[in-house]
N, C-alpha and C positions, 0 to 999 in steps of 0.2 A: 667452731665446727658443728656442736650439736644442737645449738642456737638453729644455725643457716639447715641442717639437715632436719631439724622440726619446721621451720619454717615452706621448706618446700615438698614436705611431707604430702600434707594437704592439695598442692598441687599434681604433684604426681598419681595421688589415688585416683583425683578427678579424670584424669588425663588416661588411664588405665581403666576406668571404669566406662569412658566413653568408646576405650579400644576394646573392651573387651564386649561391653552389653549392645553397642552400636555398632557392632562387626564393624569397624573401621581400622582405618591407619593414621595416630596421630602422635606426633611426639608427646612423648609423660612429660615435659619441661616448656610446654608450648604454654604462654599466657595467653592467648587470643582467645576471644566469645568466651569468655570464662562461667560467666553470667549466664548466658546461654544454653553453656554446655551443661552446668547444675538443673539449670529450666526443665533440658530434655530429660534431664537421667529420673529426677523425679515424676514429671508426666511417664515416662518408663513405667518405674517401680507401680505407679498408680494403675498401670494395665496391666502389666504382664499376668496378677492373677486369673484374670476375667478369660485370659487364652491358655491357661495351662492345660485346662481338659479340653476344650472344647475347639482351639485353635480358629487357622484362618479359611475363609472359603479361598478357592482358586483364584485369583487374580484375573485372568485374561479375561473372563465374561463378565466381571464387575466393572473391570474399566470401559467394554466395549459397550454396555448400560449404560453407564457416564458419559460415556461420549455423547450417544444419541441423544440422551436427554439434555445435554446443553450444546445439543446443535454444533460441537466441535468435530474437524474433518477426521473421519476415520483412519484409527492409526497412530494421530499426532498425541493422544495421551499416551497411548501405551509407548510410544518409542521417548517421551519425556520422561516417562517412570522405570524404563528401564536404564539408560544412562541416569538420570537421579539415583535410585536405590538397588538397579540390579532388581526389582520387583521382588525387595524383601521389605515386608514392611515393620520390621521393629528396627532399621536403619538408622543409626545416628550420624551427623556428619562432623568431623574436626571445626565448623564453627556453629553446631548445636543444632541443623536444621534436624527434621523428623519426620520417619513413616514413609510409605512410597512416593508418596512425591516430595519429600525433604520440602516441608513448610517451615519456616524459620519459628521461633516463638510467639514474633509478635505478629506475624502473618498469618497463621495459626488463631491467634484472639483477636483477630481483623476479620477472618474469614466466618468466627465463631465455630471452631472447629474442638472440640474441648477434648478428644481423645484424639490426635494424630497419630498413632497407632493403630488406630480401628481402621481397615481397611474402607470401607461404605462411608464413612466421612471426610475421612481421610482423603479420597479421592475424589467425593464427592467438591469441598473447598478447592481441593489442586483446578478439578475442571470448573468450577466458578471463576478463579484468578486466573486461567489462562483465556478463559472466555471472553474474559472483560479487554486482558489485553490485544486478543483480536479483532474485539469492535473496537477499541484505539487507535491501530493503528489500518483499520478496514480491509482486514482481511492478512495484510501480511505476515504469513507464517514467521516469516526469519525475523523482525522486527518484533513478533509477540513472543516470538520462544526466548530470544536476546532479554524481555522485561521479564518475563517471568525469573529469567537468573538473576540480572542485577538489579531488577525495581526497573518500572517505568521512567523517574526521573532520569537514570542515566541513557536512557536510548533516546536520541535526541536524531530520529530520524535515519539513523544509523546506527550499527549493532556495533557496542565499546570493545576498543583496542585495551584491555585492561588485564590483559596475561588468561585470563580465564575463560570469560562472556563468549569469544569469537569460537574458541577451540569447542565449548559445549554445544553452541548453537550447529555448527557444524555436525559433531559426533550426534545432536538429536533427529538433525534433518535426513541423516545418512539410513539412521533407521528407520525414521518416515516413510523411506523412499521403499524400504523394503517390505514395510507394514500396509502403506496403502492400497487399497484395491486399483488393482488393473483398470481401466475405460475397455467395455466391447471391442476384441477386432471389428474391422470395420470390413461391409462383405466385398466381396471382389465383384469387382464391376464384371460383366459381362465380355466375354471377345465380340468385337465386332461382325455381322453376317457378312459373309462373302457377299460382293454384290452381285447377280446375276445378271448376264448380257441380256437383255432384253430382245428375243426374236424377232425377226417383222410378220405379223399380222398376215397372213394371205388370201388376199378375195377370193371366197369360192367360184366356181363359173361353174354360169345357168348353162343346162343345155339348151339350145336353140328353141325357140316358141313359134310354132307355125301359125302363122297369120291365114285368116281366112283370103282367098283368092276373090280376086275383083271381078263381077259379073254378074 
């Protein structure tokens, strides 16, 4: 018995440590992304000093910066960062992603993103890899936000039945819809002018011209 309760000592602490410092919810007894999950907690501890005084700037105009600079449709980051992380960015997830947009580890050192905590990089890599997967799939919102959750390999033209993928993409685009800017009313055409009966014209009359008398 004290064998088996050293033994999964060590797991529980992890598993407590990602609920506690990654505001999450994950069972203490879960083996999955183990690896991962150690990944994030130490990228953690490696930032948390750098923001204890000095903390984070605001979120919503850093993303809408982000956006514009990589040409992504207004709105679509911030409503991905808000289902990803709730737009906290010291987020961790039960399988180890991190920061507001919950970049996984190796997505993260894909992206060259070396603090994913640091909100300005942070989000700056999120809108890179969402970038790329909208010039992939040419434009498709629903198909680029579906790779961003489970990797381009698994959307194969259509967004994966795979218990997760479909329900996120949905919950991002929901707030998409909420986030995006309106298009102009469009102005109201004009009412049509009464047409007016058109009078008839009346020749005026000459009075009579006295002709010189013959003689």
């Amino acid at each position: 018995m004290k064998v088996a309760l050293c033994a999964l000592l060590p797991l529980v602490l992890l598993n407590l440590a990602v609920a506690f410092f990654g505001d999450t919810s994950v069972s203490l007894f879960s083996l999955s992304f183990l690896e991962q999950k150690a990944h994030a907690l130490a990228a953690y501890a490696r930032h948390r000093p750098s923001c204890l005084l000095e903390g984070h700037p605001e979120l919503t105009p850093l993303i809408r910066d982000t956006e514009r600079r990589h040409r992504i449709p207004t709105g679509l980051l911030e409503a991905l960062v808000e289902v990803e992380s709730n737009t906290r960015p010291h987020r961790i997830s039960p399988a180890g992603a991190m920061g507001p947009g919950q970049l996984m580890p190796s997505t993260a050192s894909l992206l060259r993103v070396e603090d994913p905590f640091e909100p300005a990089p942070a989000l700056d890599g999120s809108a890179r890899y969402l970038a790329e997967q909208l010039e992939r799939y040419r434009g498709n919102v629903r198909l680029a936000v579906a790779a961003y959750n489970a990797g381009p390999g698994n959307v194969n033209g259509r967004v994966p039945r795979n218990g997760e993928t479909e329900f996120y993409v949905d919950k991002v685009l929901t707030h998409y819809e909420r986030l995006r800017p309106r298009p102009p009313p469009r102005p109201a055409k004009p009412a049509p002018a009464a047409k007016r009966q058109a009078r008839p014209v009346s020749t005026p009359r000459h009075p009579p011209v006295d002709r010189p008398s013959a003689g």
